[in-house]
N, C-alpha and C positions, 0 to 999 in steps of 0.2 A: 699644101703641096703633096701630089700623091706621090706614093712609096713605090720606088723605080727599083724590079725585080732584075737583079744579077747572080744568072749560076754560075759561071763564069769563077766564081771562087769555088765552090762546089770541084767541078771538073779541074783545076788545076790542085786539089790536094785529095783526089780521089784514092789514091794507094792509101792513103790515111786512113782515109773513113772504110775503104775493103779488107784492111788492116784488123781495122779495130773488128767488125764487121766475122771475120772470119773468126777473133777470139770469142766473140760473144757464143756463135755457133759451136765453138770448141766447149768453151764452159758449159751448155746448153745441156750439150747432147751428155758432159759427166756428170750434172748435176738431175738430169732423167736416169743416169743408170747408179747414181749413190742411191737415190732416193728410191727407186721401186726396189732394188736389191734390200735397203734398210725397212725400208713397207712393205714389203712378204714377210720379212722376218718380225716386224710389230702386229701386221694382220694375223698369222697364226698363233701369235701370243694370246692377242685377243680372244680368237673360236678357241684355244686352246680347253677352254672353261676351267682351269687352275686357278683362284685367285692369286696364288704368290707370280702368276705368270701375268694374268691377264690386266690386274690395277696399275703394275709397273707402266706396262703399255700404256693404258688408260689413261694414265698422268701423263706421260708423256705425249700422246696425238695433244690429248685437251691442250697441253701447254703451249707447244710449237703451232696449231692451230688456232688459239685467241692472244699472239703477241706479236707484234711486228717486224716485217722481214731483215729493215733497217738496222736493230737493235742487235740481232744475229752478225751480221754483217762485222759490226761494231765492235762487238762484243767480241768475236774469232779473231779479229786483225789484232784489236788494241787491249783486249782486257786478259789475253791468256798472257800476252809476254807481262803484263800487270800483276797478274795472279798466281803463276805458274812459271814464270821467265820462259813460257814455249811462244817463239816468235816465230807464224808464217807468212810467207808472201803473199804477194796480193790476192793470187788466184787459186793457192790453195784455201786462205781463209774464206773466198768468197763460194767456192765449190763445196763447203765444210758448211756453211752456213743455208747454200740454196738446198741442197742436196740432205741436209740433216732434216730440215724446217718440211721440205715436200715429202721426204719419208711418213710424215703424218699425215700427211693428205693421200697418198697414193694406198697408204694403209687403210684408210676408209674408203678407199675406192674398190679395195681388195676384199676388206670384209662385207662390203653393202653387195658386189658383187655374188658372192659368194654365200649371201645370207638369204638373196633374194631367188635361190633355187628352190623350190617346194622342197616339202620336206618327203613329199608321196616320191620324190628322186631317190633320197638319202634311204627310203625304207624296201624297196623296190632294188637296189644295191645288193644292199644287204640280206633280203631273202636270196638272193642269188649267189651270195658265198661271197663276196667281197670283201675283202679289208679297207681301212680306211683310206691307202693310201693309194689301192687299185681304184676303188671308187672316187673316189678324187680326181684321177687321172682321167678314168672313162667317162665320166658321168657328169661329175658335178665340174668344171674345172671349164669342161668346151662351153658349156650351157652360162656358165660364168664369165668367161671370155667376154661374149659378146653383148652381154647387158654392160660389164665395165666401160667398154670400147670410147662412148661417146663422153662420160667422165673422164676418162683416160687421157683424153688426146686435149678434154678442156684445161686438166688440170698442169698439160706439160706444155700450153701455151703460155699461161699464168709463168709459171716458170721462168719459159724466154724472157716474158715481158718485165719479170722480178731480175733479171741479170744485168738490167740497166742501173743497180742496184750499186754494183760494183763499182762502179764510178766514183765512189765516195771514198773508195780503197785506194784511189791509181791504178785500179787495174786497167790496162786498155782496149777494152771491150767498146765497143760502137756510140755509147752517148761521153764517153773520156775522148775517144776519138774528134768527135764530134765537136769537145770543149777547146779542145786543141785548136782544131780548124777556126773557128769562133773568135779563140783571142787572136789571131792571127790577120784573120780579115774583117771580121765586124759584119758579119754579115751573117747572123744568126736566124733570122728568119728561113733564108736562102738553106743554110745545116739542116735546120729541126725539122723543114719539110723533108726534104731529104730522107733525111733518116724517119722521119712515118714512112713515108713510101715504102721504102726498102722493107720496115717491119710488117707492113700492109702484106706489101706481096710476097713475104718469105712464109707469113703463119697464113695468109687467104690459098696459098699454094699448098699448104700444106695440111689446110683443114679441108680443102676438095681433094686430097689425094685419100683421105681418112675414109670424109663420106663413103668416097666409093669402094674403100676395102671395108664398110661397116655393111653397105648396100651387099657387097659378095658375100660376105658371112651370112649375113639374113637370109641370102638366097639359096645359100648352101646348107643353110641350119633346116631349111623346109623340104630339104631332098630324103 
């Protein structure tokens, strides 16, 4: 007997799923501004060429970059009030967890950016009377920009798609939303497309909005 398609449950618990939907975008967008805010600050660790500066980092990208996002996740909600009696809710632990863990990524999108400037820039600067931090500004930083740009916007899709993550928290973020809807109506097929869609066209929306601010830079970077 073939499988008789009803959305019909969909559209009568949609405030649910735009719900959940809206918090996913909420946690999204703080767990893109922890994480590049914390990944400047391990990127310049790293160029720093200190070792008491730069290993600490080093350990840290390496760790949070070869261990599972899940574990974080896990570990912020249930293991601090374990370890420490520090108990957070759902959405800080899971903002704590995305937002810690892409720190490491966005920090090697910072320094490969940024390492990938010739060095005939950095010297060229510097016969000019530059300090490092005018040079940085002028020089090296725009020309850095635009080589990150297209890691940048991969890595804060990955992101999104890690925030379905939370779900395992209670947080109500768009696949909790989703589960809700689920045991409700049984009509889980009918949810989980759903929610691709939506994910489809919020990140396909959003990667042709990028192209074309990567496509402007290119074309401003050549004027």
């Amino acid at each position: 007997m073939a499988y008789v398609w009803d959305f019909s449950a969909v559209s009568r618990n949609a405030d649910i799923l735009l719900e959940g939907l809206g918090n996913t975008v909420i946690l999204s967008l703080s767990g893109i501004a922890v994480g590049v805010a914390c990944g400047g600050v391990l990127a310049a660790m790293r160029l720093s060429g200190r070792r008491v500066l730069s290993w600490p980092a080093l350990g840290f990208i390496e760790f949070y970059r070869n261990t599972p996002p899940l574990v974080h996740f896990f570990w912020f909600f249930y293991g601090l009030p374990m370890a420490f009696g520090l108990t957070l809710p759902p959405f800080a632990a899971a903002l704590a967890a995305l937002g810690i863990q892409s720190s490491a990524f966005f920090a090697e999108v910072f320094r490969g950016g940024i390492n990938s400037v010739e060095r005939g820039q950095w010297e060229a600067g510097r016969a000019l009377g530059m300090g490092r931090a005018r040079l940085m500004r002028r020089i090296i930083l725009p020309q850095a920009a635009r080589r990150m740009a297209a890691p940048f916007v991969e890595r804060s899709f990955e992101l999104v798609k890690t925030t379905t993550l939370a779900a395992a928290l209670a947080f109500h973020e768009t696949i909790y939303s989703a589960m809700v809807i689920v045991t409700t109506t049984y009509r889980p097929l009918e949810v989980y497309t759903v929610v691709a869609v939506m994910f489809f066209l919020i990140l396909f929306s959003a990667s042709q909005v990028a192209e074309w601010l990567e496509a402007r830079g290119r074309r401003a970077g050549t004027r």
